[in-house]
Every structure is written in structure tokens, then in C-alpha cells.
C-alpha positions in Angstrom: 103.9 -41.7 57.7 100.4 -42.1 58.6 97.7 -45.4 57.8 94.5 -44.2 56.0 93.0 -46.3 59.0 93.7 -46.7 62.9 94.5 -50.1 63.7 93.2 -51.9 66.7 96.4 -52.2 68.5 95.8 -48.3 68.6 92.3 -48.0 69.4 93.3 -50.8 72.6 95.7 -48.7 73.6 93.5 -45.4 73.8 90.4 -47.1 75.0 89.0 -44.0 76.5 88.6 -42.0 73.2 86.2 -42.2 71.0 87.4 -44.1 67.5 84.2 -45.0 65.9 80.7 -45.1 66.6 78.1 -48.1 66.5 78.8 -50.6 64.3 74.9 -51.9 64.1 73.6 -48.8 62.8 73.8 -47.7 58.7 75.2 -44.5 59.4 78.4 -42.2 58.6 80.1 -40.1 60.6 81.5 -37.2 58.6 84.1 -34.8 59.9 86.5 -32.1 58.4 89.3 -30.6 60.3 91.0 -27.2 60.4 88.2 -25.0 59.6 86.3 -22.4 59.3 88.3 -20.9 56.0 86.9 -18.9 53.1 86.4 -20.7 49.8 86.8 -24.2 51.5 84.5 -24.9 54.2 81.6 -22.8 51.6 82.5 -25.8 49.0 82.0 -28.3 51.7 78.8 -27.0 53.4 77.5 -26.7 49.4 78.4 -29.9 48.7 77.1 -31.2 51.8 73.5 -29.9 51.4 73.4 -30.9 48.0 73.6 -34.4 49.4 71.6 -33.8 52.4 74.3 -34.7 54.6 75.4 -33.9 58.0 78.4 -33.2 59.3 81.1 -32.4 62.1 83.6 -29.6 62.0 86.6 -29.6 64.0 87.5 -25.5 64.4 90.6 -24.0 65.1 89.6 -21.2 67.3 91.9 -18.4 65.4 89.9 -19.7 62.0 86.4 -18.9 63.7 88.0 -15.5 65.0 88.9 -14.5 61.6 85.9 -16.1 59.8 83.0 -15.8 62.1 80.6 -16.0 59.5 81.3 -19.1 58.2 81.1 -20.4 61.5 77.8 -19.2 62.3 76.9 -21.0 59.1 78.4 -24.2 59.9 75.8 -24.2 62.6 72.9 -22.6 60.9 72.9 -25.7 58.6 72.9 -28.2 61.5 76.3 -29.7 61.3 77.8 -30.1 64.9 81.2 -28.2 66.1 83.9 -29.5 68.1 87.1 -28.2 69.3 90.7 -28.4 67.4 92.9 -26.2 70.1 93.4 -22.2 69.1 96.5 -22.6 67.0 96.3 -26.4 66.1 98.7 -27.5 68.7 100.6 -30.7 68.9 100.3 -32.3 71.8 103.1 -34.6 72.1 105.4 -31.4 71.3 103.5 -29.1 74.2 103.7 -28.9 77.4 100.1 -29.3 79.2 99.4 -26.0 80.9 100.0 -24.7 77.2 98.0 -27.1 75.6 94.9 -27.5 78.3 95.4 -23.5 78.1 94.9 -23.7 74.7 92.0 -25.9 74.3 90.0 -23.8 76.9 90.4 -20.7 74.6 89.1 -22.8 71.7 85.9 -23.8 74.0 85.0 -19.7 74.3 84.1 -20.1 70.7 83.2 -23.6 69.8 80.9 -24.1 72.9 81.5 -27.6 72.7 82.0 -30.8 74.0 83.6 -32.7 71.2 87.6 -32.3 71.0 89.8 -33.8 68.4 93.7 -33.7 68.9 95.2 -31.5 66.3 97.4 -34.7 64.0 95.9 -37.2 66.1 98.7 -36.3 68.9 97.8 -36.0 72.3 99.7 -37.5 75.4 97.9 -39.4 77.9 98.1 -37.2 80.8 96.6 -34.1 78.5 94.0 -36.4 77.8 93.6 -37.7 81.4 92.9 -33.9 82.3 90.7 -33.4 79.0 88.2 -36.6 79.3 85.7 -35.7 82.2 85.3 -32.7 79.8 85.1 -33.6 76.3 84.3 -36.6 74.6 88.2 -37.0 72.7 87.0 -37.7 69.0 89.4 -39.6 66.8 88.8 -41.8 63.6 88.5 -44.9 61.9 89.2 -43.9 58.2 91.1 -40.9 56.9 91.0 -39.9 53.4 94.3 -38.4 53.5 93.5 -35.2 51.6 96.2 -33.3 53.0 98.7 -35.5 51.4 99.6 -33.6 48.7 101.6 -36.9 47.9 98.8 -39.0 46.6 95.8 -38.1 44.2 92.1 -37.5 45.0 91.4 -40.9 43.6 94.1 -42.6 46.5 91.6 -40.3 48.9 88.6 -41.8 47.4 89.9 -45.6 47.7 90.8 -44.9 51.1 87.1 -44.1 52.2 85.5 -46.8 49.9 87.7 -49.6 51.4 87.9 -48.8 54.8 84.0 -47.5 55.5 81.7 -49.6 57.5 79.2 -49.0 59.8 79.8 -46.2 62.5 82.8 -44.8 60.4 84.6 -41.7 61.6 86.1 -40.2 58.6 88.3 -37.2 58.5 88.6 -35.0 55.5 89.7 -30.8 55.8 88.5 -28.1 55.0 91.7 -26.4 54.7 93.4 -24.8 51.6 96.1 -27.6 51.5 93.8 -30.1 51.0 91.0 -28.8 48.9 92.8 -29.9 45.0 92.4 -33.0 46.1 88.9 -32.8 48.4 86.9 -30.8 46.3 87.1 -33.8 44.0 87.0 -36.6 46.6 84.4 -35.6 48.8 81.4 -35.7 46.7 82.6 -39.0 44.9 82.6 -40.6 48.8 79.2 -39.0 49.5 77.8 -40.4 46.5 79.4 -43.9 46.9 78.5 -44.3 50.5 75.1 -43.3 49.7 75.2 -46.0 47.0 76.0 -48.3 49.3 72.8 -47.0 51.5 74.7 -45.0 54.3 73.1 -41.7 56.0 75.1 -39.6 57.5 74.8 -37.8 61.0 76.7 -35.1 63.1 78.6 -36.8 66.2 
């Protein structure tokens, strides 16, 4: 079970991560998880410039080894890269030599300081060691496109009710998601900008 948005109780309880940015500013914060993958992360980065829109990409380091060019083009268009662990680790199911381990071999690729837990599950002493390191990215809104429960429309409600200001919205760019992303994502871009939102890397 998962909420298509993270409750306060949650965000009090995690006050050292990063769960949305400012709510004074008019701006989006895109992101797509699981990346880089052929066919999928292309469809985003097309859809993306055809809105003008900027973006984050959480990578998992074995997708950048196997797909380096679409990484390099990730970057060539100006959308910023985080880290996503090598082999998408749970954290609450690994123990933290493994995970820390883990992460570091992702940050030979990604160069970055941006980390997001892979499911959102990290304990609190992997991200006592992680913090002076990375800024720990999570969300505010998550479309739920890898649901393969619920319907790209369910994905599109999710992002029209829960967006405000400073949003942190997850979509993937993974094949298990894309039947229903392809069709959500560019309805959200075009509502949000309808609603007069511009959207910026993190």
C-alpha cells in the first residue's frame, strides 16, 4: 500500500530529508525514477522538450552502465541526475555497509549530490551516515505509475489534486510503468502548465 502523497506525520518524522521545495515560488519539481532505459527515458526526455520542461532523473547505476548514452543525454539536455543505489536496493531490507557500499558505486557514475531511497525505504542510521553527503530527496506527490493496478487517468488525478507550489513528483522511467506514463505524463505537464507552473531540475 502506498498514499499518492506523503503525509506530514511522515515528513515530521524525517525532518532531515528533503520532501518538497519552496512553497512561495510557482514552480515544479519533476523527477523520474529507475532510469536510464531504452525506449522510456527517450519518450520522457521528448516529451519533456516538447514542453520545455526540466527535470530530475534518479539513475540506477547498472542502467547508466548498460545505457550510457542515454545518460549522457539526460545531461546534454540540462535535466539534473541524482543517485538511486547500483541495483535499486532496499534499505530497510540491507544491511548498511551493503547499502552505503552500494550507493558509493552509484556516485562513480552519477557524480552527484542528490540521492533518493530506492521505494522510499531507508533506515535512519543509513541516512545518518548518507546526509553530510547528499541532500536525501523524497516527494510530496507520486503519480503512481508503477501501479499497474490503477489507470493513467488514477495517475493523472493524483498529480492534479495533490500539486502545489514546490511539488516533488515522482513518475519512472521504467518499462513497468510506461502504459500508463506515456499517457499521464504529458497530460500533467500540460495541466500544471495550465495552471501557470514552470518546472526546474532540483
Amino acid at each position: 500500500m502506498y498514499l499518492p502523497y506523503s503525509p506530514f506525520w511522515l515528513q515530521w518524522f524525517y525532518p532531515s530529508l528533503l520532501w518538497h521545495k519552496s512553497r512561495k515560488e510557482k514552480s515544479i519539481f519533476l523527477t523520474f525514477d529507475d532510469g536510464p532505459v531504452p525506449v522510456v527515458t527517450p519518450f520522457v526526455l521528448n516529451t519533456l522538450k516538447t514542453f520545455n520542461a526540466k527535470a530530475t532523473f534518479f539513475c540506477i547505476g547498472e542502467n547508466i552502465k548498460k545505457h550510457p548514452d542515454i545518460f549522457k543525454r539526460i545531461t546534454d539536455e540540462g535535466h539534473a541526475v541524482g543517485n538511486h543505489t547500483y541495483n535499486h536496493l532496499k534499505g530497510w531490507e540491507t544491511a548498511d555497509k551493503i547499502y552505503l557500499d552500494n550507493v558509493s558505486q552509484c556516485a562513480k557514475l552519477t557524480k552527484s549530490n542528490l540521492f533518493r531511497p530506492p521505494y522510499g525505504r531507508i533506515k535512519k542510521s543509513q541516512i545518518c551516515h548518507l546526509k553530510s553527503r547528499y541532500s536525501i530527496i523524497m516527494w510530496d506527490v507520486l503519480s503512481g505509475d508503477f501501479d499497474d493496478k490503477i489507470t493513467s487517468e488514477k495517475c493523472l488525478q493524483n498529480v492534479k489534486k495533490f500539486s502545489k507550489n514546490g511539488s516533488i513528483i515522482v513518475f519512472h522511467d521504467s518499462l513497468k510503468a510506461f502504459p500508463r506514463m506515456k499517457d499521464a505524463l504529458p497530460k500533467s505537464l500540460d495541466f500544471l502548465i495550465s495552471e501557470g507552473y514552470n518546472f526546474l531540475p532540483l
